[in-house]
TISE-731442 format. One line per field, with one value per residue: residue in one letter; residue number from 1; x, y, z of N, C-alpha, C in turn. Coordinates in Angstrom, 3 decimals. Each point is the difference from the previous one (the first is absolute). Layout:
% residues N
res	(A:...)
n	(NUM:...)
n_c1	(X:...)
n_c2	(Y:...)
n_c3	(Z:...)
ca_c1	(X:...)
ca_c2	(Y:...)
ca_c3	(Z:...)
c_c1	(X:...)
c_c2	(Y:...)
c_c3	(Z:...)
% end
This chain:
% residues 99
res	(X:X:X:X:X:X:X:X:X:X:X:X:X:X:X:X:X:X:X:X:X:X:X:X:X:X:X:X:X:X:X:X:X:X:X:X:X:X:X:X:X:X:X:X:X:X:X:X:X:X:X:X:X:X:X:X:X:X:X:X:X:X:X:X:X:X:X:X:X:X:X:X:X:X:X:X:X:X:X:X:X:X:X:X:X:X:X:X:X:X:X:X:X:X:X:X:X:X:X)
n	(1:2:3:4:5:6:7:8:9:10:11:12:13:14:15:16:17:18:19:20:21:22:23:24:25:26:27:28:29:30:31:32:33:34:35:36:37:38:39:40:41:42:43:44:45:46:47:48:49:50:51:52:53:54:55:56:57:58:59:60:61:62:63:64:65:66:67:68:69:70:71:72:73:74:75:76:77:78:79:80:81:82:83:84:85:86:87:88:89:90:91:92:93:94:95:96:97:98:99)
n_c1	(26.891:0.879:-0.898:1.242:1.470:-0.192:-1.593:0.151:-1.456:-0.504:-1.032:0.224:0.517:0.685:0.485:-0.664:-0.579:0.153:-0.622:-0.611:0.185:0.043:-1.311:-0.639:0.441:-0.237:-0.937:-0.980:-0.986:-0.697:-1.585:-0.472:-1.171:-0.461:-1.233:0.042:-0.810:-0.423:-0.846:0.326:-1.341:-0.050:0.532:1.131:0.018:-0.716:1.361:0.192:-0.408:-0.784:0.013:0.034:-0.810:-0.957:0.334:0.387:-0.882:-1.525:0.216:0.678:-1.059:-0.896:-0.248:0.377:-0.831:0.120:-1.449:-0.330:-1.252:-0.729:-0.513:-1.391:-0.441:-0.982:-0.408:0.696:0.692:0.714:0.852:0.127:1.200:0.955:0.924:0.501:1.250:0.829:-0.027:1.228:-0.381:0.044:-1.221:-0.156:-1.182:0.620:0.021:0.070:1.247:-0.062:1.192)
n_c2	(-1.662:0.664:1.099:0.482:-0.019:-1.698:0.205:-0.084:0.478:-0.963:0.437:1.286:0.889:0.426:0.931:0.676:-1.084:0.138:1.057:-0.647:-0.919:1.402:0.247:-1.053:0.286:1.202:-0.492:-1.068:0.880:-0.618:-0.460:0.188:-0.196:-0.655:0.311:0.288:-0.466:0.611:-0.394:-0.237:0.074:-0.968:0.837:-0.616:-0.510:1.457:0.487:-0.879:-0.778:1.163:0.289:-1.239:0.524:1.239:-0.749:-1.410:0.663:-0.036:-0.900:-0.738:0.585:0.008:-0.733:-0.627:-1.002:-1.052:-0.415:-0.972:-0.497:-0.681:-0.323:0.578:-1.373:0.203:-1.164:-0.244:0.928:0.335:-0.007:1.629:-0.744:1.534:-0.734:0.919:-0.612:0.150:1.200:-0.131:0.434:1.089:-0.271:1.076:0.622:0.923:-0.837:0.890:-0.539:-0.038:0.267)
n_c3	(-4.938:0.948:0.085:-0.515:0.401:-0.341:0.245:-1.134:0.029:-1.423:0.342:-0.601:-1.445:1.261:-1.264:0.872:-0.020:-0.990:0.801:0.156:-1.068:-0.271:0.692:-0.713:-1.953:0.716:0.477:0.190:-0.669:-0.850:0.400:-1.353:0.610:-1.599:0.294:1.013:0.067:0.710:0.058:-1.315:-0.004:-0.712:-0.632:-0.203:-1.221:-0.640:-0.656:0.705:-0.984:-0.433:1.247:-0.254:-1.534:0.774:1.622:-0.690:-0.853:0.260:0.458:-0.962:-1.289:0.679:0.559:-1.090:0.422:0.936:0.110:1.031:-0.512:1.145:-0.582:0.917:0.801:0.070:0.302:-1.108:1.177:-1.181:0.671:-0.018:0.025:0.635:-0.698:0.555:-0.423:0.902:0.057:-0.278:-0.804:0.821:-0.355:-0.701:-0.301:-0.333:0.841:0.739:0.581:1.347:-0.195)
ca_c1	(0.990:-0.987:0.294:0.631:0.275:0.468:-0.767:-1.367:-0.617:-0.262:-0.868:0.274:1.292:0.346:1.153:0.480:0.582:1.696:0.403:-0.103:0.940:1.823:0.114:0.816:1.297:0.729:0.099:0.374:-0.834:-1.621:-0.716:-1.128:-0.968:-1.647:-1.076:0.035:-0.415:1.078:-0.346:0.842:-0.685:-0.199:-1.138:0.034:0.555:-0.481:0.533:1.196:0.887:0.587:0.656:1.125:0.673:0.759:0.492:1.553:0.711:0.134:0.699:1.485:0.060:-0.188:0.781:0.997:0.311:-0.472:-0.606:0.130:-1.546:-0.816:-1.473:-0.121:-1.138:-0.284:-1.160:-0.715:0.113:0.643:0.884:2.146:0.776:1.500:1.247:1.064:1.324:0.887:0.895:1.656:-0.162:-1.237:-0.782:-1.341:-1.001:0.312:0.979:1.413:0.679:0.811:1.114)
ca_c2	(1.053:0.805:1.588:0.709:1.167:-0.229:-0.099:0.999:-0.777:1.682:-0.420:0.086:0.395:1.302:0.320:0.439:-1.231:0.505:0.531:-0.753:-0.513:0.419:0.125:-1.407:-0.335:0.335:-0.480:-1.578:-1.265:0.215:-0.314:0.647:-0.940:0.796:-0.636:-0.067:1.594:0.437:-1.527:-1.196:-0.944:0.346:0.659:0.081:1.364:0.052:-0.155:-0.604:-0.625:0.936:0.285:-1.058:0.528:1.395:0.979:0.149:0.726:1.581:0.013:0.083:1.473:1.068:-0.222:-0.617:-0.898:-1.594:-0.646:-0.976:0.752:-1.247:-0.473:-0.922:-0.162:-0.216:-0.109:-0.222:1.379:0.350:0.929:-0.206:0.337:0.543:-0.297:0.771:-0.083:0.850:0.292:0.272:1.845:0.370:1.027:0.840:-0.226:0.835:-1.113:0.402:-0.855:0.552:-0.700)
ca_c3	(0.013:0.647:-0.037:0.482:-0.860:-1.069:-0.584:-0.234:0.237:-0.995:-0.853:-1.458:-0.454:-0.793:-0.335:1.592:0.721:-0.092:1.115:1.246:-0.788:0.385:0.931:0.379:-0.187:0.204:1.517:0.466:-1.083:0.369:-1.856:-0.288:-0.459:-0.563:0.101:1.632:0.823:1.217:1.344:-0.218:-1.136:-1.444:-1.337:-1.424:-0.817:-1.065:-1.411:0.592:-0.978:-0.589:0.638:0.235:-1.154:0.054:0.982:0.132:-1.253:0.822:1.341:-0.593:-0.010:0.723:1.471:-0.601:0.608:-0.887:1.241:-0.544:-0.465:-0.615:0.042:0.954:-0.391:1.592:-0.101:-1.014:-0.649:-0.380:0.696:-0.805:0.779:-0.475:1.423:-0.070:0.450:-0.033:-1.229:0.399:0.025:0.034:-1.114:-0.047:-0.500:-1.839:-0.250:-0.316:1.017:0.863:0.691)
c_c1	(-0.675:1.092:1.353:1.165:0.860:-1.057:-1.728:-1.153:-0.712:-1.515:0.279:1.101:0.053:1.610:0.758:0.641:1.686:0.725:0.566:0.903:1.273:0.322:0.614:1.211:1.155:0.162:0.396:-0.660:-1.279:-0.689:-1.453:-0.829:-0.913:-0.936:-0.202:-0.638:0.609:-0.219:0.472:-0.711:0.479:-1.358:0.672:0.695:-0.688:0.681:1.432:0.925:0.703:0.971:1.108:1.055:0.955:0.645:1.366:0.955:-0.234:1.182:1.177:0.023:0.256:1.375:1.547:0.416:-1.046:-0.790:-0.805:-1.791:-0.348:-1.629:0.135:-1.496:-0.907:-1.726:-0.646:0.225:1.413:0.996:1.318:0.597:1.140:0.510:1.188:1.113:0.288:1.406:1.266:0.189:-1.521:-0.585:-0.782:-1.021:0.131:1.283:1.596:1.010:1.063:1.273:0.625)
c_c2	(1.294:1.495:0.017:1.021:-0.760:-0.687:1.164:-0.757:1.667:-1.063:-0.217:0.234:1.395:0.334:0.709:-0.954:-0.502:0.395:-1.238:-0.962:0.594:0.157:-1.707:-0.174:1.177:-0.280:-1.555:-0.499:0.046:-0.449:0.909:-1.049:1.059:-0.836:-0.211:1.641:0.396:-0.697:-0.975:-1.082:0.239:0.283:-0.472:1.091:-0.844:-0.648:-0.773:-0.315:1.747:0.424:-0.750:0.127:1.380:0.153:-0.368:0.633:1.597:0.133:0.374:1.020:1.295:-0.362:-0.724:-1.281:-0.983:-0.111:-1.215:0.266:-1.259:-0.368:-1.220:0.095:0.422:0.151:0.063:1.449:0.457:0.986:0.296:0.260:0.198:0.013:0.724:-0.156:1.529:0.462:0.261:1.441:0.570:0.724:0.759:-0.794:-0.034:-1.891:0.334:-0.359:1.593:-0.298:0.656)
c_c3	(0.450:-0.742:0.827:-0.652:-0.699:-0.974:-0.031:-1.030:-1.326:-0.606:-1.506:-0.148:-0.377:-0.249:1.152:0.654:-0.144:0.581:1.125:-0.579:-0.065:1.475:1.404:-0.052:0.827:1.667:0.004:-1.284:0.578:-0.787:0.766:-0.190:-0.257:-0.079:1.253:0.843:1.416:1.035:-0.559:-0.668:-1.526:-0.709:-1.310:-0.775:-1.251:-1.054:0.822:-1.373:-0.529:1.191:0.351:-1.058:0.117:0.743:0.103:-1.067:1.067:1.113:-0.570:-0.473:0.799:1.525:-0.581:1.170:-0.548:0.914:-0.700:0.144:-0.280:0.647:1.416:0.018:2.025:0.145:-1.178:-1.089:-0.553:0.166:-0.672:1.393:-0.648:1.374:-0.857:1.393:0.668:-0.883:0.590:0.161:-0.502:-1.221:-0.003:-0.412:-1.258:-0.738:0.207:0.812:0.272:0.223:1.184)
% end
């Protein structure tokens, strides 16, 4: 799966990254792969199981949508991937729906 503008490519995790998550659901959809550096190899992610635990409660919190956050494996290295849908009406960041 290569870089484009319905995929991004985040070594780690940052709470910024959200950004890019409301930023899917309000265009076609998109996933975030972590553990992938910008040429596209994997590095891994440090704490994968805790993160497989927080980001779909963070996501619903903060952005108020569902993405679906699951563990992939690649070369032996531990990767999260969030695949976020497109949304019917659009949201802020703050979770809030537009009509």
């Amino acid at each position: 799966m290569k870089e484009h503008q319905h995929v991004e490519w985040k070594e780690a995790w940052r709470d910024e990254y959200l950004k890019w998550l409301c930023g899917f659901a309000n265009a076609e959809g998109g996933v975030l792969v972590i553990g992938r550096n910008d040429k596209g190899q994997p590095v891994g992610v440090a704490d994968a199981k805790k993160l497989l635990e927080d980001l779909p409660n963070k996501i619903r919190d903060v952005l108020g949508i569902m993405a679906d956050v699951r563990l992939v494996l690649d070369d032996g290295l531990e990767l999260v991937e969030v695949r976020v849908e497109p949304y019917p009406n659009p949201i802020s960041y703050k979770g809030e729906y537009y009509i």
